[in-house]
C-alpha positions in Angstrom: -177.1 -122.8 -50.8 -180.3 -123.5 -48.3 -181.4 -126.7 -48.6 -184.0 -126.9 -45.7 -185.6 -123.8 -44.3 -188.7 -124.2 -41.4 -190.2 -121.3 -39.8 -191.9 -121.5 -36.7 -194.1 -119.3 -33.9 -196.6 -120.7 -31.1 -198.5 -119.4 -28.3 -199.3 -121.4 -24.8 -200.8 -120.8 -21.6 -200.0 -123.3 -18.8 -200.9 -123.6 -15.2 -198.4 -124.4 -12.3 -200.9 -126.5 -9.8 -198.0 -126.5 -6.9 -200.4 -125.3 -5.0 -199.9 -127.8 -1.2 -202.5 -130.2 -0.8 -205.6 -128.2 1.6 -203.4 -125.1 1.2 -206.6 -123.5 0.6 -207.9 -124.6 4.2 -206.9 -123.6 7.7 -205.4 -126.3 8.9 -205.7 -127.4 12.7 -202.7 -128.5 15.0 -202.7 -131.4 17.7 -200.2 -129.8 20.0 -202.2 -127.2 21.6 -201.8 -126.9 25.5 -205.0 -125.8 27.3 -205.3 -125.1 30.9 -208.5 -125.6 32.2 -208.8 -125.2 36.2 -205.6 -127.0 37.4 -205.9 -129.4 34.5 -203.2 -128.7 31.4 -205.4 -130.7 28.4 -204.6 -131.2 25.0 -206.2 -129.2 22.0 -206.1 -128.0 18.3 -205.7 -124.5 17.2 -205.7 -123.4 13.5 -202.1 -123.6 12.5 -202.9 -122.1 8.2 -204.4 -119.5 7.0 -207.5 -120.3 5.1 -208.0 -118.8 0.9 -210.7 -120.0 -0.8 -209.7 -117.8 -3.7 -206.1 -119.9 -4.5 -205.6 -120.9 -7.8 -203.4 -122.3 -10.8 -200.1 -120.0 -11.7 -200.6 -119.3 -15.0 -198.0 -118.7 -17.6 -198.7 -117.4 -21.4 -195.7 -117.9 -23.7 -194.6 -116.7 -27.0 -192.3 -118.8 -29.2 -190.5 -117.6 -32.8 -187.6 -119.0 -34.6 -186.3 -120.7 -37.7 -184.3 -124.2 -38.9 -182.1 -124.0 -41.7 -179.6 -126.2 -43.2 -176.8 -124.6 -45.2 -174.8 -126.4 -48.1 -175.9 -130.1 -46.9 -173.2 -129.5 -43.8 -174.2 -126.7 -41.9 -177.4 -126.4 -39.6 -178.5 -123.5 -37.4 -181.4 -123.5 -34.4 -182.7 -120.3 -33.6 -185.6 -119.3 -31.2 -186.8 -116.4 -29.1 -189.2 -116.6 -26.6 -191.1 -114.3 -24.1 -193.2 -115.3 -21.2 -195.2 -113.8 -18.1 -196.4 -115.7 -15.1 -199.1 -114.0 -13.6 -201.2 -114.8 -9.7 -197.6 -116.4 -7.8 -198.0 -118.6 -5.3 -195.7 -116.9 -2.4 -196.2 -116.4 0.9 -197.2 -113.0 2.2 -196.7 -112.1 5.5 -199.6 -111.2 7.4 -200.4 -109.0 10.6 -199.8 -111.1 13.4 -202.8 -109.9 15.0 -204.6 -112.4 12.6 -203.4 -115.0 14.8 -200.9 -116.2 11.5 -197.4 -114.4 10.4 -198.4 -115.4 6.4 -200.8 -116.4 4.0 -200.5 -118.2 0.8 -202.0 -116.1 -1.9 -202.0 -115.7 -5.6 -199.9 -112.3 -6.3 -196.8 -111.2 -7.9 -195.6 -112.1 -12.1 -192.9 -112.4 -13.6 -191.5 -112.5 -17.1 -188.7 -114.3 -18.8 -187.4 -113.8 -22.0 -184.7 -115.6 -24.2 -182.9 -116.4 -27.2 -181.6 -120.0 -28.0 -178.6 -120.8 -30.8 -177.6 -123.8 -32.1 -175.0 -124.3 -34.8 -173.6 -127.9 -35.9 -171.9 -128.9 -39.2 -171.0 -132.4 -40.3 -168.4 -133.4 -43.1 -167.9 -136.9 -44.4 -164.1 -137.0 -45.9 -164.4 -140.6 -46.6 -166.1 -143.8 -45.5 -164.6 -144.0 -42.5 -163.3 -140.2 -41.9 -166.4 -138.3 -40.5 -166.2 -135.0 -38.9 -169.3 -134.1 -36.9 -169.4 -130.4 -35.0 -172.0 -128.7 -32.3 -172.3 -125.5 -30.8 -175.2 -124.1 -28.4 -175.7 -120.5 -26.3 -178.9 -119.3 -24.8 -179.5 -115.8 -22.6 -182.4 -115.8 -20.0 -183.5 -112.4 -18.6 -185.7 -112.9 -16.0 -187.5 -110.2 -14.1 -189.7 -110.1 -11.4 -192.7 -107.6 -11.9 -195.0 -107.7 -9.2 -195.0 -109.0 -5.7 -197.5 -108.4 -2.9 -199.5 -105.3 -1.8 -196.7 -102.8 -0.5 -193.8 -105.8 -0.7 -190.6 -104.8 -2.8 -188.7 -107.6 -2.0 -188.5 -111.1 -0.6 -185.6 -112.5 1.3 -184.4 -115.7 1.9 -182.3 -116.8 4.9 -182.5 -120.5 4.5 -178.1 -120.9 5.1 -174.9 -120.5 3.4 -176.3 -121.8 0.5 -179.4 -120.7 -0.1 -179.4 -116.6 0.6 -180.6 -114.5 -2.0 -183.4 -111.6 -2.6 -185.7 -111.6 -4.6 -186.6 -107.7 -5.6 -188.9 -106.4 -8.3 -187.0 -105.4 -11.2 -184.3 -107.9 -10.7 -184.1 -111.9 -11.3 -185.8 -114.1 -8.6 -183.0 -115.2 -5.9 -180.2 -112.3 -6.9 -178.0 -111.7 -4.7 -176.8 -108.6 -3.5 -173.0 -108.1 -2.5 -171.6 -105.1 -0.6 -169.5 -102.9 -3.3 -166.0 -103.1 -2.4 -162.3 -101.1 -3.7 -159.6 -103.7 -4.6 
């Protein structure tokens, strides 16, 4: 009946380095305007927020599932996995009166959790008469935990195409429709 059977389980953390390059610097701009007597002179002004503190994203993920092949023919992939991302790279908006509208800082998780299936059978009638099947579903659920200090929700406005919320408790970019009759 089984002819192969492999169980398997693993842990890894990973970092996400995405963070941009001097992100942790303030950053100076070339088109200030300074006026100076009847004079109107270039300048720089800081156009970033500095954070000496940003780091790697770092996501720790647990892996479980099994091989087995099944009367010579029939094989099945199974795995489950969980992981949470902890210290997010997003952009938090700031108090203007900082002289910036965000920061880049290192808040927010998330986890994501799935399962993985994979069925194929092959059948050799003859020489030359092969049958050879496959079959593969997954579910992701994906849920954001955390975001920053007194922040429920992120929205994105970038067009037509890319509008969507990002809310704690919900999957990152849902989007949120008004509840219609008919």
């Amino acid at each position: 009946l089984i002819n192969d059977l492999k169980v398997r389980a693993s842990y890894g953390v990973a970092g996400n380095n995405d963070i941009p390059y001097y992100g942790s610097m303030s950053l100076l701009s070339t088109n200030g305007k300074y006026t100076i007597g009847d004079n109107v002179l270039a300048g720089l002004y800081p156009s970033s927020s500095p954070n000496e503190e940003l780091s790697w994203e770092t996501t720790s993920t647990y892996n479980f599932g099994f091989d087995a092949q099944l009367w010579n023919s029939l094989t099945i992939n199974m795995d489950y996995y969980t992981s949470k991302t902890t210290d997010l790279l997003l952009n938090v908006p700031v108090p203007s009166s900082s002289g910036y509208t965000e920061s880049l800082q290192n808040i927010g998780s998330l986890s994501n959790k799935g399962i993985e299936l994979g069925l194929s059978y092959k059948h050799e009638f003859t020489e030359k008469s092969k049958l050879s099947l496959s079959f593969n579903i997954s579910k992701n659920i994906n849920e954001v935990l955390e975001l920053g200090p007194g922040q429920q929700q992120i929205i994105s406005s970038g067009g037509l195409t890319d509008s969507h919320i990002t809310r704690i408790g919900h999957a990152i970019g849902s989007f949120f429709v008004y509840k219609v009759i008919g």
